[in-house]
C-alpha positions, 0 to 999 in steps of 0.5 A: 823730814817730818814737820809738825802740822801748821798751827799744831802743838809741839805734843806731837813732836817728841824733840820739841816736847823735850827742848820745852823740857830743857827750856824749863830745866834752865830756868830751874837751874838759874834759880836753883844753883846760888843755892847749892853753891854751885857756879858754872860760868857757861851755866850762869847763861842758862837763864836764857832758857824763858828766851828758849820758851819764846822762841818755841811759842813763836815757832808754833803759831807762827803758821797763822803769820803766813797763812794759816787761819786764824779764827780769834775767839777760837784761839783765844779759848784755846790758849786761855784754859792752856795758861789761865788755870796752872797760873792761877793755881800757882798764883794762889800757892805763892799768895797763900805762901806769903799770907802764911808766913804773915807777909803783906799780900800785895798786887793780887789784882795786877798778877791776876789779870797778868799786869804785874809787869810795871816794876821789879817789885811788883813783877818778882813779889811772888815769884820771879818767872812770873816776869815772862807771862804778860808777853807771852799773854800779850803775843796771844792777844796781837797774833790775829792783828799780825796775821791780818797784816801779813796776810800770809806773804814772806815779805810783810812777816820780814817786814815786820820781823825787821821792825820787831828788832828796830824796836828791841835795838831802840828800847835796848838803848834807852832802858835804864835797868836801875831806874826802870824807866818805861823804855826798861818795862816796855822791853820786857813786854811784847814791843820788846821780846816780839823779836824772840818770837819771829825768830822762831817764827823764822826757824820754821819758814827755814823747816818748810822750806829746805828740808835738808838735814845737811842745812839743818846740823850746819845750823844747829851747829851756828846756835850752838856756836852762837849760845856758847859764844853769848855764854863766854862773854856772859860769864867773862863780864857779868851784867855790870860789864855787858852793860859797858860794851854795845851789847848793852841790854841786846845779849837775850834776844841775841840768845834768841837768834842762837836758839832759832837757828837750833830749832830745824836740826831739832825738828829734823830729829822728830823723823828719828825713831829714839828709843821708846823711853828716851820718847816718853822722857820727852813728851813728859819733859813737855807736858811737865814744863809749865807747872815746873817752870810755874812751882819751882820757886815755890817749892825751893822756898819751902824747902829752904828753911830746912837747908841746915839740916839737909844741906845745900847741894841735897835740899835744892835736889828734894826741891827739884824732886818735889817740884816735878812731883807737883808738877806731875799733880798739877798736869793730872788733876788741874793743868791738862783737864781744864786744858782739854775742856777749852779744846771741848769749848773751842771745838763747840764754839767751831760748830756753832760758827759753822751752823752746826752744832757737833755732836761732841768734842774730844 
C-alpha cells in the first residue's frame, strides 16, 4: 500500500482528493436539499461531512504529532496563503451580498480575523459553513505546541487523544444548545472538535503500521457501519430526540470515529490504478472542495429569487453548477496562485533559516 509522505497533502492521492470532494458534496447537500424538496432520511446525516474534512486535516498533519518536524513559521505561511486568500474572497462576496440587498452589514472585523464563533447569529449572519473555520484556524495555531509535547511517542499522542474526548464528553454535557452557553461555544472550537482530528490522526498510525488490505476493507466496513448506524438514529429521532437519550450532543464526533475507520481502505486505494478519468474527477473534487464548500450558500441565494420561475429541484441544480463553476474560477485566478506564492514564500524563508538563500521557489 502506497502512503502518502508524512506531512504531505492529500494532492498527491487521488482517493483523498476525492473524499475532500464528498466531504464538500455532503455539506452542499445538507444546504441544498430542504430547498429542492428533497428528504432522504439517511441523507439528513449528511451534514456530517465538515466532521469528514476535520478528520482529513487531522490525517494529514498528524505526522508532525509523531515525529515529523515541525518548523512553525514555516507552516504557519504555508497554511496561511492555503485558507486566508479564498476566505477572504468569499467572505467579501457575502459581505457585498448583504450591502447589496440593503441588510445591515455587521461582525466584519470578527469574521475576518475568524473570531465570529461566539454565538449563532453572529457565526451564521453571512454564511452558516463559516461556522467550522475558527477550529480549523485554531488546529493550525496549537499543532506545533502538541507536537512539542508528544515529541513523536505513540503513547503521549494516546495521552492526549484520551483527554481530547474527556474534553469533547464533558462539554458535550453541559452545552446548552438554546442558551449557547460557553460549554455550547467552547464545543464548537478546538477544546471541542480536537477529538475529530486525532481520530484521523489515529487512522494514519493505523495506515503506517498494518499495511494489510485485508484490515483495511474490515475497517471500512465498521465506518461504514458506524455512519449508517448514527444516520438511522439521526433520521429516526432528530436533534430534539438525540438531545433526550445519552448521545446528547456526542452524535458528531461519533461520526468522526466512522470516518476514521474509513480512511485506511481509502488510502489503500491510492495503490490502485482507476481509470484516468475517474483520477482526474478526483483530484478536481479535491482541489474544488474549498471554494464549494466556501460559495455554495452563496450561490443558492442568488438563484433563489428565481426558484418560481425555474423550480425547486432545477434552481437548486443551476445553484450547484454555478457553484462549481465559480468554484473552478476562484481555484485558477485566486485560490491556487496565492497558495502557490505562500509554498514560494515558505520555501524562502527555509533558505534564509538555513543560511542561504535558494535561488528560487517552485
Amino acid at each position: 500500500m502506497n502512503s502518502p509522505k508524512p506531512g504531505h497533502e492529500a494532492h498527491t492521492v487521488w482517493s483523498l482528493e476525492a473524499l475532500r470532494g464528498l466531504a464538500a458534496g455532503m455539506v452542499v447537500y445538507a444546504h441544498y436539499a430542504s430547498y429542492a424538496n428533497i428528504d432522504i432520511a439517511l441523507l439528513r446525516f449528511a451534514y456530517t461531512g465538515v466532521d469528514l474534512f476535520f478528520v482529513l486535516s487531522g490525517f494529514l498533519f498528524s505526522p508532525y504529532l509523531l515525529g515529523r518536524k515541525l518548523v512553525p513559521l514555516e507552516f504557519a505561511i504555508r497554511r496561511a496563503f492555503r485558507i486566508y486568500p479564498a476566505y477572504l474572497a468569499a467572505l467579501a462576496l457575502y459581505v457585498g451580498m448583504k450591502a447589496g440587498s440593503g441588510l445591515p452589514v455587521l461582525y466584519v472585523w470578527e469574521h475576518l480575523v475568524f473570531a465570529q464563533l461566539q454565538s449563532r447569529e453572529m457565526t451564521f449572519f453571512y454564511n452558516p459553513a463559516f461556522w467550522s473555520l475558527p477550529a480549523e484556524v485554531e488546529f493550525y495555531l496549537f499543532l506545533p505546541l502538541m507536537a512539542v509535547l508528544t515529541r513523536g511517542r505513540p503513547g503521549r499522542f494516546a495521552v492526549l487523544v484520551g483527554a481530547a474526548l474527556g474534553m469533547r464528553i464533558a462539554l458535550a454535557h453541559f452545552a446548552d444548545t438554546g442558551l449557547q452557553n460557553p460549554a455550547y461555544i467552547a464545543m464548537h472550537h478546538l477544546p471541542g472538535m480536537l477529538v475529530e482530528f486525532l481520530l484521523g490522526g489515529l487512522a494514519w498510525q493505523v495506515s503506517e503500521k498494518w499495511k494489510s488490505r485485508k484490515l483495511a476493507l474490515i475497517c471500512l466496513g465498521l465506518g461504514v457501519a458506524g455512519w449508517l448506524l448514527l444516520a438511522d438514529v439521526f433520521a429516526r429521532l432528530g436533534d430534539h430526540g438525540l438531545n433526550a437519550t445519552w448521545l446528547r450532543n456526542q452524535i458528531s464526533w461519533l461520526a468522526a470515529l466512522s470516518f476514521a475507520l474509513m480512511l485506511p481502505a481509502v488510502l489503500a486505494l491510492a495503490s490502485l490504478k482507476p481509470p484516468e478519468m475517474l483520477m482526474g474527477v478526483s483530484v478536481w473534487a479535491g482541489r474544488l472542495s474549498y471554494g464549494t464548500y466556501l460559495l455554495h450558500f452563496a450561490l443558492l441565494e442568488l438563484v433563489r429569487q428565481h426558484v418560481p420561475f425555474l423550480g425547486a429541484l432545477a434552481g437548486v441544480l443551476t445553484a450547484g453548477v454555478l457553484t462549481l463553476a465559480c468554484s473552478w474560477l476562484l481555484y485558477q485566478f485566486w485560490e491556487n496562485p496565492w497558495r502557490g506564492f505562500g509554498r514560494s514564500v515558505a520555501w524562502r524563508v527555509s533558505g534564509w533559516r538555513r543560511g542561504a538563500r535558494p535561488a528560487s521557489a517552485s
